[in-house]
C-alpha positions as CSV (number, residue, x, y, z in Angstrom):
1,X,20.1,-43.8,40.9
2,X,18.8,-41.7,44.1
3,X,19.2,-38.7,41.8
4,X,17.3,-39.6,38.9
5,X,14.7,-40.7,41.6
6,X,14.9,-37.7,43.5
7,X,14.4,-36.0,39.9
8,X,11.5,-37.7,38.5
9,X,9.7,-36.9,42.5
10,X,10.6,-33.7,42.1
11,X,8.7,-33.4,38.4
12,X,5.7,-35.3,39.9
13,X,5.1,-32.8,42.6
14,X,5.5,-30.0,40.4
15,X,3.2,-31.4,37.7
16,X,0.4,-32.3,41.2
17,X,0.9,-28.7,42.1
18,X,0.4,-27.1,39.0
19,X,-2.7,-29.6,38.6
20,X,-4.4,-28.1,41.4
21,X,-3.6,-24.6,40.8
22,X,-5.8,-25.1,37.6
23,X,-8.7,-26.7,39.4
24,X,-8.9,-24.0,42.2
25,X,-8.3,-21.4,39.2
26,X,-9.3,-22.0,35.9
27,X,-7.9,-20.6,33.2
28,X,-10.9,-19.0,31.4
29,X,-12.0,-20.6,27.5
30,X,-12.0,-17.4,25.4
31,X,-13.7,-18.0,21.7
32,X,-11.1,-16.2,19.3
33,X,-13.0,-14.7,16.4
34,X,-11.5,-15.5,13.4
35,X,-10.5,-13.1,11.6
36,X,-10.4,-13.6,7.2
37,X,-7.7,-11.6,4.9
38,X,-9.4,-10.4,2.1
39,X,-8.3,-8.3,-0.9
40,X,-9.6,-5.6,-3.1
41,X,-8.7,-4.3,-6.2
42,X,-8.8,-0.1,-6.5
43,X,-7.7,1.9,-9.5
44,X,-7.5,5.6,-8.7
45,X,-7.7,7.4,-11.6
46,X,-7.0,11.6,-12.2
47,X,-9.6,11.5,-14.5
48,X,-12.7,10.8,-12.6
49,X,-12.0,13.6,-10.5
50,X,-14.5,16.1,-9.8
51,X,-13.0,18.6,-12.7
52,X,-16.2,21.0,-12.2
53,X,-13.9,22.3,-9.8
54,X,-11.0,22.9,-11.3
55,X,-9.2,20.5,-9.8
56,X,-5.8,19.5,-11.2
57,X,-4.3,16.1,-11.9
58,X,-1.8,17.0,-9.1
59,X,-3.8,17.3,-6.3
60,X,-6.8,15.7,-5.9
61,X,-9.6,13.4,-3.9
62,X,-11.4,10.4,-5.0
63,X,-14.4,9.3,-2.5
64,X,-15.1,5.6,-2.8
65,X,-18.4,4.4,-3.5
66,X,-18.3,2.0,-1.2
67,X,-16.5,2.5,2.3
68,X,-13.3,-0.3,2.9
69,X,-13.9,-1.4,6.3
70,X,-10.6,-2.5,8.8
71,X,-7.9,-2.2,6.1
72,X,-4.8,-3.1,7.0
73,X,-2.2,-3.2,4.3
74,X,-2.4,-1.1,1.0
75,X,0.0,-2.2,-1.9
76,X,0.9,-0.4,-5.2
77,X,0.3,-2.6,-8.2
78,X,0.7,-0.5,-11.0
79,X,1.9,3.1,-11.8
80,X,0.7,5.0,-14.9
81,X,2.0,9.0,-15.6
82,X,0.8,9.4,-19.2
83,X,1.8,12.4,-20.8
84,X,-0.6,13.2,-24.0
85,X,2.3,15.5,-25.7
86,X,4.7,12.9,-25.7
87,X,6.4,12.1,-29.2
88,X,5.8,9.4,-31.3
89,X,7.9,7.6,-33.4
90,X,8.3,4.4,-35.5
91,X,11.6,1.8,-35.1
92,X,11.8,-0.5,-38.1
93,X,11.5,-4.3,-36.6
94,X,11.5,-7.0,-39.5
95,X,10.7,-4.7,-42.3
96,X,7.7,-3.3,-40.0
97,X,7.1,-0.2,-38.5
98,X,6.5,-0.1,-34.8
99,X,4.8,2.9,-33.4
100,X,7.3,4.0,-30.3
101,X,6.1,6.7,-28.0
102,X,9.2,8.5,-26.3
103,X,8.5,10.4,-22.5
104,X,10.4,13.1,-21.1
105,X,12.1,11.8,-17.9
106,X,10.1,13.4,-15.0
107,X,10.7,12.2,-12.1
108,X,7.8,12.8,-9.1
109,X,6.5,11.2,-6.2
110,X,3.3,10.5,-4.7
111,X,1.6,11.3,-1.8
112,X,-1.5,9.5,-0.5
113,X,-3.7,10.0,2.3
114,X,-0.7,11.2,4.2
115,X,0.7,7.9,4.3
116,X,4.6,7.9,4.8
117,X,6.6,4.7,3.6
118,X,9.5,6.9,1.5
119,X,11.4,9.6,3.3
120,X,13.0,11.9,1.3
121,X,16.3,12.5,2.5
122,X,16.2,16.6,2.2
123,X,12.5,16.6,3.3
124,X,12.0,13.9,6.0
125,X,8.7,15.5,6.9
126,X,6.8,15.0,4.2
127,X,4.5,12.2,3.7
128,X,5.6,10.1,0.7
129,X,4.0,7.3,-0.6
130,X,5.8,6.0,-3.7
131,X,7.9,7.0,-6.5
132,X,6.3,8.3,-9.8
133,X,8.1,7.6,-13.7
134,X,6.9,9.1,-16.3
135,X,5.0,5.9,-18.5
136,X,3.9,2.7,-17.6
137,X,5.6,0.9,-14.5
138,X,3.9,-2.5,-13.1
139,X,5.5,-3.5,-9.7
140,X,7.1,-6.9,-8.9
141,X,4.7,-9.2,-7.5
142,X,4.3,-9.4,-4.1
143,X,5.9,-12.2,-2.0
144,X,3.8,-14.3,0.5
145,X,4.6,-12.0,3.8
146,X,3.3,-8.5,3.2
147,X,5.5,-7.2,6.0
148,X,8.4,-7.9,4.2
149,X,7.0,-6.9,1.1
150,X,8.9,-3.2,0.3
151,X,5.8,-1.9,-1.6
152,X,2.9,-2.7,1.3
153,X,1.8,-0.4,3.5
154,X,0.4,-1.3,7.0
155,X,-1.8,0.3,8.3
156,X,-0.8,0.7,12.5
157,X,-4.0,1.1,14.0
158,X,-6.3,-0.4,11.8
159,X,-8.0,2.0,9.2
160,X,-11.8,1.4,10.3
161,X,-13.6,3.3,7.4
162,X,-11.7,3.9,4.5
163,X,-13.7,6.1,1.9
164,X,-11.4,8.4,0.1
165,X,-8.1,9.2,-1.7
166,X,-6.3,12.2,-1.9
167,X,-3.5,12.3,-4.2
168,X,-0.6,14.4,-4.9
169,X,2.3,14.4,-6.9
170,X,5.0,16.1,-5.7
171,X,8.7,17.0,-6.6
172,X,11.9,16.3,-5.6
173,X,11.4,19.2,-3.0
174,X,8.0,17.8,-1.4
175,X,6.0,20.4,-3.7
176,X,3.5,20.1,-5.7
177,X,4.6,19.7,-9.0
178,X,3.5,22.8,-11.6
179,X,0.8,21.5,-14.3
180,X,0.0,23.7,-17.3
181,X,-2.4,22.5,-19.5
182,X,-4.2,19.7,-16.8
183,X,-6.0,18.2,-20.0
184,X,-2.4,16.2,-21.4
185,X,-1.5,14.1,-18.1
186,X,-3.4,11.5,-16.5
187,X,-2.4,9.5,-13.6
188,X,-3.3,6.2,-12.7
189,X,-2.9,3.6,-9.5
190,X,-4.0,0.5,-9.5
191,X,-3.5,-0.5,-5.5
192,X,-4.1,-3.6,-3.8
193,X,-6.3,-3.2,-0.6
194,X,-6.1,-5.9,2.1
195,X,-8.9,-6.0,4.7
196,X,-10.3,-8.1,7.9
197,X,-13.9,-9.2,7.4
């Protein structure tokens, strides 16, 4: 019994002494702004580049009209590499033709703003954002914490004042891929912008 007694005196003196500390210094009330996640929508799209100067699909910039202010986490949505000289052709489904449009496998990747979430294992250097396939390619959704989320980007520091995109697509090699006749591809990224306001 003298123990516990010994114990619970021990606790009360701690709990007196830690009182006091308080009063003599107080620990300061600091009003925590808070802070509210919001998201944007933003398709960048190779065609409304600024083609009066002979800019290619492959390389090119995008300035926002409106400036994104303290982004934190850019996600890729959607993926669109349409190639205008692809085939056609019809499959017979219930005694109807379907129009089928066949693309050559190109494989590509892209870079954007510099930002670096794929390393490509010959060319660690480069700055690669995500993978390119010829088509259509809508990402899985994204789960409830974006830092586990393996198509999110965050942004470490904060990007204040977002107002442009430069895009690339590159090859295999980190180059820029070779375009011919600019006019037959078109490429298309729907992203999903998280911000602070």
């Amino acid at each position: 019994m003298n123990n516990l007694k010994q114990y619970q005196k021990e606790l009360n003196e701690k709990y007196k002494k830690n009182e006091n500390n308080t009063k003599s210094h107080p620990i300061p009330y600091v009003i925590k702004h808070k802070r509210k996640l919001v998201q944007d929508i933003i398709i960048i799209d190779s065609n409304a580049r600024n083609k009066d100067l002979y800019v290619l699909p492959n390389d090119f910039v995008i300035n926002i009209s409106e400036t994104l202010k303290n982004v934190i986490v850019l996600r890729l949505l959607r993926t669109e590499y349409l190639l205008n000289d692809a085939a056609f052709t019809t499959a017979l489904i219930n005694n109807q033709p379907v129009p089928l449009q066949l693309f050559k496998h190109i494989q590509a990747f892209v870079y954007l703003n510099g930002y670096s979430k794929i390393k490509l294992a010959n060319k660690m250097t480069v700055p690669i954002f995500s993978q390119l396939s010829a088509g259509v390619e809508t990402l899985p959704a994204s789960n409830d914490n974006l830092k586990l989320d393996p198509y999110a980007y965050i942004l470490n520091p904060i990007e204040e004042k977002l107002d442009k995109f430069h895009v690339k697509i590159l090859d295999e090699l980190g180059n820029k891929i070779t375009i011919i006749d600019p006019e037959k591809i078109r490429v298309i990224l729907t992203l999903a912008i998280y911000k602070y306001v």
